[in-house]
N, C-alpha and C positions, 0 to 999 in steps of 0.2 A: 504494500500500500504506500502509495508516494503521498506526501503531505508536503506542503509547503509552510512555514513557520515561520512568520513575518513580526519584527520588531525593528521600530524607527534605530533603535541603537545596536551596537553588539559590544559584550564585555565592559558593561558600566559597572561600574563595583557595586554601585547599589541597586543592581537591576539584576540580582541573583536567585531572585525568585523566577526570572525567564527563563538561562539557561537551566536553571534545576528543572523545567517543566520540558524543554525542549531532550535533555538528556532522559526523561521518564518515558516519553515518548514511543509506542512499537509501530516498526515500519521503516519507509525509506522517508529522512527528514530534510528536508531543502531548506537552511536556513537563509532566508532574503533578508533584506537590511540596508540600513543606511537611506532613510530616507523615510516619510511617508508611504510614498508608493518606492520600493527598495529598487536601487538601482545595483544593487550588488546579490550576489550568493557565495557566501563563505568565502569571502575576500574578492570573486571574481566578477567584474562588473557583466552587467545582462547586457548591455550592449556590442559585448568581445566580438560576437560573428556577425553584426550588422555592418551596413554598407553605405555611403553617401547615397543610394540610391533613394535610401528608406529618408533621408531629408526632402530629397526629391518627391518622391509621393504624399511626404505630410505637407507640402508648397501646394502641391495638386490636388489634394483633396482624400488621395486614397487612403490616408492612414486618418482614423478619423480622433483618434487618438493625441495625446503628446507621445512626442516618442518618448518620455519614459515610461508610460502607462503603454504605450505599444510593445515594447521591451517586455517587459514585467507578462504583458498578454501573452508574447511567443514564448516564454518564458514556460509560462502555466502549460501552456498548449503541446508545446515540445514531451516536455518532461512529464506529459499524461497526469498530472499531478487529481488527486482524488476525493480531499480536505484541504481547506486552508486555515489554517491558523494565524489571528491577526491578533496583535498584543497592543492593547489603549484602543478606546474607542475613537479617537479622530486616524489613526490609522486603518479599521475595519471602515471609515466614512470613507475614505479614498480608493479604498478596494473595493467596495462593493458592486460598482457598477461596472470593475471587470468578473468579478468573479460571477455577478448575475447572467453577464453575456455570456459566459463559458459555462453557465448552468454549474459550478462548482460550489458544494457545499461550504458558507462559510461560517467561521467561529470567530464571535468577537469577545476579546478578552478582557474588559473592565478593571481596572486595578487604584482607581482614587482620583486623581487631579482630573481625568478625564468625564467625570460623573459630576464632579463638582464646580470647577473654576467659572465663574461668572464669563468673563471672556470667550472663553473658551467653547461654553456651553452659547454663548448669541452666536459665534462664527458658522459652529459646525451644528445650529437649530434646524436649518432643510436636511443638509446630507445626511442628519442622527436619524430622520423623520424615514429617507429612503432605506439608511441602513437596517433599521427597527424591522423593516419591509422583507428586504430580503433576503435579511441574516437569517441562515438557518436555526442556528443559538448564540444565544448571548452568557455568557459568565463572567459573574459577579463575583467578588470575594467577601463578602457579608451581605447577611439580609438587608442590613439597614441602607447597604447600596442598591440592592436589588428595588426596595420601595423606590429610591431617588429616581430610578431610568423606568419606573413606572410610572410615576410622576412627568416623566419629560416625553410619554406615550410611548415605550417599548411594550410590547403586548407580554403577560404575566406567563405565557404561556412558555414561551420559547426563551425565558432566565432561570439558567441554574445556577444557584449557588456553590462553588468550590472554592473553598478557602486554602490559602497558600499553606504550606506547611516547614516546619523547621528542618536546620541541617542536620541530618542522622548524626553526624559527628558528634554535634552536643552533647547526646543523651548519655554518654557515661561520664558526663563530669561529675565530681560532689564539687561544690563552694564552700567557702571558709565562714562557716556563719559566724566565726571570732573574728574577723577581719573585720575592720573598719571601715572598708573602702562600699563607697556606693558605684554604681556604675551605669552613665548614660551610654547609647549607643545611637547613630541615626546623624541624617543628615541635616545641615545649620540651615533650615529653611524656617518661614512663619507657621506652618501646621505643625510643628515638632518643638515650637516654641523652647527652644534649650537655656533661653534667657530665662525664661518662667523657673526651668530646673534649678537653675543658678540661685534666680533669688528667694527658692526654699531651703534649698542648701543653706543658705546665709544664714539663717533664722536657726536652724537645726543647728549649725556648730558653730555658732555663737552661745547657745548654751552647753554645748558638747563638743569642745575644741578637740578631740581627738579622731573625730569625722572627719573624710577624706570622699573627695568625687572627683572620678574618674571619668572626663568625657570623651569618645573615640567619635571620630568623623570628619569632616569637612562639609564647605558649604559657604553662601554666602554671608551668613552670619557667623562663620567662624571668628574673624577679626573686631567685630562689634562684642562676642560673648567674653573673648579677650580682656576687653579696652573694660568692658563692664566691671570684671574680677579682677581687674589694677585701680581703677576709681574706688570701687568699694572697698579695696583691700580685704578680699573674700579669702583666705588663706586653706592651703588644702584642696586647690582648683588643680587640674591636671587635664592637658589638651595634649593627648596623643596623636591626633591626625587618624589619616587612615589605618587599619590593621586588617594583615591577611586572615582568614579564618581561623589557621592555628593558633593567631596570636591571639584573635577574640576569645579563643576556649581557654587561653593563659589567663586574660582580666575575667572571663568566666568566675574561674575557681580560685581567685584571688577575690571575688567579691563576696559581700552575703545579701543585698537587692539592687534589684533593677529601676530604675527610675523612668517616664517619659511624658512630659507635662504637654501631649497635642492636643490642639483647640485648630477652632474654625479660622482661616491665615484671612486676613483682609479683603483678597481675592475671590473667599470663597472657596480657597484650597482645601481640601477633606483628606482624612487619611482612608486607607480603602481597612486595611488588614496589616496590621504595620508587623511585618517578616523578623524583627531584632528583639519583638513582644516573643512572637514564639517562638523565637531563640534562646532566650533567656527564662522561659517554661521548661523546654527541655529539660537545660542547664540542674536546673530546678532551685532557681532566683526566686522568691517572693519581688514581687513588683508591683510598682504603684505609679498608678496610670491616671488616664482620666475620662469622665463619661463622653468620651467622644466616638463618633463615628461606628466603624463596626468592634471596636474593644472592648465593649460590655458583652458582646458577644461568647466571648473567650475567658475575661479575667471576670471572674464573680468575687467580690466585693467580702473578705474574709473569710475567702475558700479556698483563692491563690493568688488573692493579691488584693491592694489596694486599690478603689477608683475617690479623687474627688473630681466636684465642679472644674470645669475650663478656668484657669485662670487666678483659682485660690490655691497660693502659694505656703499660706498658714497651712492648711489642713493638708496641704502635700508633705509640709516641713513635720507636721506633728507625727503624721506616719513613721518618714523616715524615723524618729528619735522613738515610736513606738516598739519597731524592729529591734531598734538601734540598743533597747535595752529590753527586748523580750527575744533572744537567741532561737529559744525553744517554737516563737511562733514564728519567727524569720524561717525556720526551718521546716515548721508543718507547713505554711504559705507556699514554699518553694516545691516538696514534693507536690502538694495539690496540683501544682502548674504542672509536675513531669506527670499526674495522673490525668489530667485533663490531655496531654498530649494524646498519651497514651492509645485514651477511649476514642477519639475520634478525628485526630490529626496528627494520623503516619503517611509517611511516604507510601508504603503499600498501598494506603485504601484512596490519597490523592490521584497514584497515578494509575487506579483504576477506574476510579470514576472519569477519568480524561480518557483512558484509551478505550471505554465501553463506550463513551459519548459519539468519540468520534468513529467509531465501527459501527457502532447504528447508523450514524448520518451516510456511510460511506455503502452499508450493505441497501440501502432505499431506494443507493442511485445503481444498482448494480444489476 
């Protein structure tokens, strides 16, 4: 079975939850990329055996296409491809009305900024309207996205729910529930608000100056969360930068919770399923979140973790300092999180549900 596997980017550090989906994958997988509509496969652009001729015909009218949406069509057509898989809904919007004309089943894959951004959501309001239309499914990673793109008239019918799932790796760490160190993970953006983290930290270990937070990532508020924790003289701040997976399972088991203060970004940025949440479940981190988006999904509220309000940094700070001196519930909170994995987000039963999905859509047309 030939699939096509389309995502705007490839090998973004924080877009790990694609490749873990596209390597789950049974069958032959064509990963296209680089672009909305992808002008490359696995490095080699779609264009390589075309000819100025094919300028010539889009002047004249034959190609009724842009030649890169022409590309991308001989592409499909060549390679028999059987599914397609698009990753962000304004990418499944640019595909769809090739993948309609080649009558190819397609899957669009929802994952947060794409369901939510203000902008985003007036540009791509027709082609969401057509793709809604033609897509043969849509997948969501929490219900509470699934309501959003019912809201924006996707039919209830044709959204499944699959929720991303953590790296196998994780699951044999223990964490140091004696350590001191908290631990953020995630990108310096407004939905992940890591300034928010910062200034509960401040409150926590100003009464408990032996607290330490660790925060791992980059972004464009990297430099402002910075300048923040030198102004305030927030002491005990630690800006690691990126870290490869190995190294995340080293601040794993060097920490005893997880921290992640996301709210609604100005834009209208949402998170969908935030991937370093059930990273850090695995781990089996007690963590403390907040009622946003799809995480109340996952983290139930003194069963593996903490949620407060968007934006109350007090009642985040109180948490912290209630772990911070109950070891024993740090510890029960964190297994909860590796049992909650456990029962309904492994990698088995993710990349079954994705390769059942796409074997129905592919045995309908067969």
């Amino acid at each position: 079975m030939n699939i096509c596997f389309v995502s705007p980017n490839v090998n973004v550090y924080s877009e790990t939850f694609i490749i873990n989906l596209k390597n789950g994958l049974q069958g032959k997988v064509f990963h296209c990329h680089n672009g909305q509509v992808p002008t490359q496969c696995e490095g080699v652009n779609l264009a390589g055996s075309h000819s100025m001729l094919d300028r010539i015909w889009k002047r004249m009218g034959i190609i009724k296409y842009s030649l890169t949406e022409h590309y991308f069509y001989s592409f499909l057509k060549r390679n028999r491809i059987v599914v397609i898989v698009a990753n962000y809904g304004t990418c499944g919007a640019y595909i769809a009305p090739i993948a309609a004309a080649l009558k190819i089943p397609l899957i669009v894959n929802f994952y947060g900024f794409d369901a939510s951004v203000y902008s985003v959501l007036e540009k791509y309001r027709k082609s969401y309207q057509e793709m809604f239309r033609t897509a043969r499914t849509i997948v969501v990673v929490s219900d509470e996205m699934k309501d959003a793109l019912i809201k924006l008239g996707a039919p209830a019918e044709k959204i499944h729910t699959i929720t991303c799932v953590p790296s196998s790796m994780f699951a044999a760490i223990q964490p140091d529930y004696e350590s001191s160190q908290i631990l953020g993970i995630g990108r310096f953006v407004d939905k992940k608000a890591p300034y928010l983290s910062i200034l509960a930290f401040r409150i926590a270990v100003e009464r408990y100056p032996h607290l330490r937070l660790k925060m791992v990532g980059d972004g464009p508020l990297w430099q402002v969360c910075k300048d923040l924790v030198s102004a305030l003289n927030i002491p005990n701040v630690e800006f690691v930068g990126v870290l490869k997976p190995d190294q995340i399972a080293v601040v794993f088991e060097q920490s005893f919770c997880f921290i992640q203060h996301s709210k609604i970004a100005p834009d209208g940025d949402k998170e969908g399923m935030p991937v370093a949440i059930l990273d850090a479940m695995s781990a089996r981190l007690a963590i403390i979140s907040t009622y946003h988006a799809g995480i109340p999904e996952i983290v139930r509220d003194g069963v593996n973790g903490f949620l407060v309000k968007e934006g109350d940094v007090a009642a985040m700070a109180e948490r912290m300092i209630e772990l911070s001196l109950d070891r024993e519930l740090a510890e029960k909170l964190g297994k909860g999180g590796r049992e909650t994995i456990q029962s309904g987000y492994t990698a088995e039963g993710y990349f079954a549900r994705w390769n059942n999905l796409i074997s129905s859509l592919a045995a309908k047309e067969s």
